[in-house]
N, C-alpha and C positions, 0 to 999 in steps of 0.2 A: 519854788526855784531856789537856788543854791548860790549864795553870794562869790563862791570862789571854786576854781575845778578840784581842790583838795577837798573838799564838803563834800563835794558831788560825786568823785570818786570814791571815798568814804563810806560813802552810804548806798551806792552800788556794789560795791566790793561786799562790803555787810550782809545785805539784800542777797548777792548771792550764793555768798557760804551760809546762810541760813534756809535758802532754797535747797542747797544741796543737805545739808545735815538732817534736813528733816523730808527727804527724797520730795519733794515737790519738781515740778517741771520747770526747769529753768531756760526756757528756748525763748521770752523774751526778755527776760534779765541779762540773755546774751545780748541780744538782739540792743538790748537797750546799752550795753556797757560798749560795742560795736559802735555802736552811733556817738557813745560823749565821750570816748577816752581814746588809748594807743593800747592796740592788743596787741600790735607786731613783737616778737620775743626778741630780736637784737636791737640792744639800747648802746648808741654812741657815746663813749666816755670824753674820749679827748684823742686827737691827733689821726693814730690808727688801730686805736685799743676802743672793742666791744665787748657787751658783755650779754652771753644768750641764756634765755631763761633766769632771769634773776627776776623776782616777782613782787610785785607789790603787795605787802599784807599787811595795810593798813594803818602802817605810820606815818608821820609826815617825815620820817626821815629817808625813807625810799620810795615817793611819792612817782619819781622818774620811771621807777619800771612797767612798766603794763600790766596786767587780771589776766593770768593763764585762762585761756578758754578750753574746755572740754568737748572734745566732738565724738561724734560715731563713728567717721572714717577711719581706722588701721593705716599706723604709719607704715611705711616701705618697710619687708624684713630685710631688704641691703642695707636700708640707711638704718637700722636698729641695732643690724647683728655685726657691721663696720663701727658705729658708736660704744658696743660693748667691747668689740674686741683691740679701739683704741686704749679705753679706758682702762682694762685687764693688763695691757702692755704697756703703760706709759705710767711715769711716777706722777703724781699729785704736784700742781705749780705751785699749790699752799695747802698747808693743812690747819684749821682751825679748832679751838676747843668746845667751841660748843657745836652743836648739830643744828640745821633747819627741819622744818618741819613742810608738810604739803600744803599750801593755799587751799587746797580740792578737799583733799581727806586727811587732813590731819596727823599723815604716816611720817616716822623719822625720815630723813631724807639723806644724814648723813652730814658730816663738817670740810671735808675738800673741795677744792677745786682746780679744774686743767685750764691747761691752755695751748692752744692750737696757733703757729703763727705759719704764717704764709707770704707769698708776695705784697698783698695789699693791704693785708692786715693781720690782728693777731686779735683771737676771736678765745675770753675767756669765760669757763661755763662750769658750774657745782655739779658735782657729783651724783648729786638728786634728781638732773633734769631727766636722766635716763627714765626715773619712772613716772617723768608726765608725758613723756610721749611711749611709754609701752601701757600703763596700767589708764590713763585719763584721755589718750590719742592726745594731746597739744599739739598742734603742727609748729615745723620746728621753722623758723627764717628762711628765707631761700640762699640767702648767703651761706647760713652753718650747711643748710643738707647739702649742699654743693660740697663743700670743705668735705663734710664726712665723705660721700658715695664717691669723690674720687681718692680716698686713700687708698693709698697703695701697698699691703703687706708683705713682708718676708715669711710666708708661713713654716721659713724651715729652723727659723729664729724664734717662731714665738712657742710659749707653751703652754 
């Protein structure tokens, strides 16, 4: 047993990039990271700023975000092909100089990030998230997919 949830997240999080690197089955590594930690993808910052898909990899300086989980299920192509086509049309809310990397597989991920704000909140998310939910299926918050599938485009503006 593990004296503190940062140990124990720790060496879950470890445990399952090391399942995945070395293709082993990791369905209860899920199961187990499901049970002791927060996989939900939107994390409350302060007031009415979230932030989706930001991932914990293993420091204790971003202990707060959750373990991207990988599934079988194919996200929506509305909420994938509305997510690309915000992000293609919209400028970056910050751009950073270095890049992140995947929790999953290790793929550059990219240094920006957007931000969506709305009635109730303002919901920001990196540039990268796009390929955990197309290439690793992450389900995305029910809050953000809501946000995305009812955007609404000018397609005679965009290009």
């Amino acid at each position: 047993m593990f004296n503190a949830e940062y140990s124990e997240k720790e060496y879950l999080f470890n445990k399952y990039r090391s399942y995945l690197k070395h293709s082993k089955d990791v369905t209860d590594v899920i199961t187990e990271i499901k049970e002791k930690t927060n996989t939900y993808p939107l994390t409350h910052n302060n007031d009415e700023l979230y932030y989706e898909g930001y991932w914990y990899d293993g420091s204790k300086f971003n202990k707060k975000y959750p373990i991207p989980i990988l599934t079988e299920e194919k996200n929506s192509d509305d909420f994938v092909d509305k997510l690309k086509l915000y992000m293609k049309n919209t400028e970056p809310h910050q751009q950073y100089f270095g890049s992140s990397y995947c929790r999953i597989c290790d793929a550059c991920n990219g240094g920006s990030e957007y931000k969506i704000d709305t009635d109730d909140m303002s919901i920001v998310f990196p540039s990268g998230l796009l390929h955990y939910y197309e290439m690793h299926n992450v389900k995305p918050s029910t809050e953000f997919y809501n946000v995305i599938v009812a955007l609404k485009f000018d397609f005679m503006n965009l290009s």
